[in-house]
N, C-alpha and C positions, 0 to 999 in steps of 0.2 A: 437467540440468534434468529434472525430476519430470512423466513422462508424465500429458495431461490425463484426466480423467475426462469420463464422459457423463453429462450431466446431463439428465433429461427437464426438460418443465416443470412438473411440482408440483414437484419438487429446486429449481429455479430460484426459484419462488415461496418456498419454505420459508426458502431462503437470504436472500433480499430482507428478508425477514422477520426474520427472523434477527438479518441487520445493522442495521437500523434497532431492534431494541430485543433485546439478548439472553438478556432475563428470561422473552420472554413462554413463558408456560405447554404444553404438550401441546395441550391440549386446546382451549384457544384457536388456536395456529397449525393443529391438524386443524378446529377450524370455519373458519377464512378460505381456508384451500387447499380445503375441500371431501373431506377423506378422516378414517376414521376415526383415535382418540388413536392406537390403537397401530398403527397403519400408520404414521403420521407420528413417534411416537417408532422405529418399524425405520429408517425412512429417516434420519431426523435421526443414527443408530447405523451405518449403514452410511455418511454420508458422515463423519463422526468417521474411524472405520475408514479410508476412504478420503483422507485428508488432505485435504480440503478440508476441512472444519472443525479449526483448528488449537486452539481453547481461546477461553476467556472472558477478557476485561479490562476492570478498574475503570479508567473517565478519570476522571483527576483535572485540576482549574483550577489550572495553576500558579503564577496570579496571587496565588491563595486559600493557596497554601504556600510565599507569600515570595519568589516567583520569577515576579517581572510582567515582567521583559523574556528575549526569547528572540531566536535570531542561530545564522544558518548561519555554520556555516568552513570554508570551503576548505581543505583541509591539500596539502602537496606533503609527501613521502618521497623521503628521496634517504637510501640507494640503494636503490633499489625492490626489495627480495629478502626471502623469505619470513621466514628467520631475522630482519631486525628488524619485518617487518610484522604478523605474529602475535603479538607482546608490544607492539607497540603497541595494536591495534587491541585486546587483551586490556583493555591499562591504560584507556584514554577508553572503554570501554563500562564498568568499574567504577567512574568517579565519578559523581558523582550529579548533576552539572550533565548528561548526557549524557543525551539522549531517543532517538535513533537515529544508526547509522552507518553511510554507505553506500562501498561501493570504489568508483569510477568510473572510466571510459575518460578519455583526455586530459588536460590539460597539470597539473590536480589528481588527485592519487590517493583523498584524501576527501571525503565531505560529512559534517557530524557534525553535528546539531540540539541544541544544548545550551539549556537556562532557567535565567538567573541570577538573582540578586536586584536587581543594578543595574549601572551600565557600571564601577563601578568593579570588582566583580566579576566584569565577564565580565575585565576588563583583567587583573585577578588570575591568571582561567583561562587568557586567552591567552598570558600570559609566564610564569605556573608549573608551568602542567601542561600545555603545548603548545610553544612557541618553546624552553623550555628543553632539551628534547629532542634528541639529537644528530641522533637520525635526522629530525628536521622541518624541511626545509630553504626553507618558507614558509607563511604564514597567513595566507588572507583571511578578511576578517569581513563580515557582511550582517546589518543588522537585520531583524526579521521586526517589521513594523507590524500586520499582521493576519493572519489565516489562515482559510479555510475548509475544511469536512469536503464532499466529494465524497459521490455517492451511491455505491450499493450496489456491490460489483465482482462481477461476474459475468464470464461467460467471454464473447466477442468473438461476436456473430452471425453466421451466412453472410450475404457481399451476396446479393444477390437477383439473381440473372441478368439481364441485359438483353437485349432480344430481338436478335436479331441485326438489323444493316439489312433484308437479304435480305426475314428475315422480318416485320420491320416495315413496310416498304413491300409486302408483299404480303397483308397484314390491313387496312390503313388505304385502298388503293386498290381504288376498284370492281375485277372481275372484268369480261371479255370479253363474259360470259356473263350479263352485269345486264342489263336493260331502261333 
């Protein structure tokens, strides 16, 4: 795992920014953060550099290119070993029903987000380019009825300390020494 970066808070603001719209210009993201274009183009270049900025992507509406239903799958691998996991996991990120693939802990080894054009096509993907497989030795299907986009991902805040008892009951309680 990829050690984190420090972000002050213009980086964080720039980022937020960022992700909600990743056209907007220099010059505009250095007016809303408050610092000048080219300090805000260094920064935007040193977090590139730094991998938190990994690149730009076009969403496209899958609905709008033929492919209005979409469906998690569970995949089970047996036998779970590199040699056939690797040319698997190869083949379902090259077809083009495939939107993302994740390996997972537990009693599934994958989740793979696929959009097809309709159930008879996902039916198609699921027994021709899935169950037919020797190494796939199950597939569950989940329709995706809706989905929402989260906000921005930033890195996780510190909690805030709470004050100890000790010290809470001896800020909130008079002193000896009150009137």
């Amino acid at each position: 795992m990829a050690d984190s970066v420090v972000l002050d808070p213009v980086d964080l603001h720039l980022l937020r920014l960022l992700q909600n719209d990743a056209r907007t210009t220099y010059r505009d993201l250095a007016a809303q953060v408050g610092v000048a274009p080219s300090t805000c183009l260094d920064r935007v270049a040193r977090l590139r550099r730094a991998g938190v900025i990994l690149g730009h992507r076009l969403e496209l509406d899958p609905a709008k290119l033929g492919r209005g239903l979409q469906a998690l799958l569970l995949v089970q691998v047996r036998p779970h070993r590199r040699e056939l996991v690797g040319p698997f996991v190869e083949r379902i990120r090259a077809l083009p029903e495939s939107r993302t693939v994740f390996h997972l802990t537990g009693p599934d080894d994958y989740l793979v987000h696929v959009a097809v054009a309709d159930m008879t096509d996902l039916q198609r993907l699921v027994l021709d380019e899935f169950t037919s497989r020797r190494e796939v030795a199950r597939v569950e299907t989940r329709l995706i009825f809706q989905q929402w986009e989260c906000g921005p991902l930033l890195p996780p805040t510190a909690p805030t300390p709470s004050p100890s008892p000790a010290s809470a009951s001896a800020s909130s309680s008079p002193s000896a020494d009150t009137p």
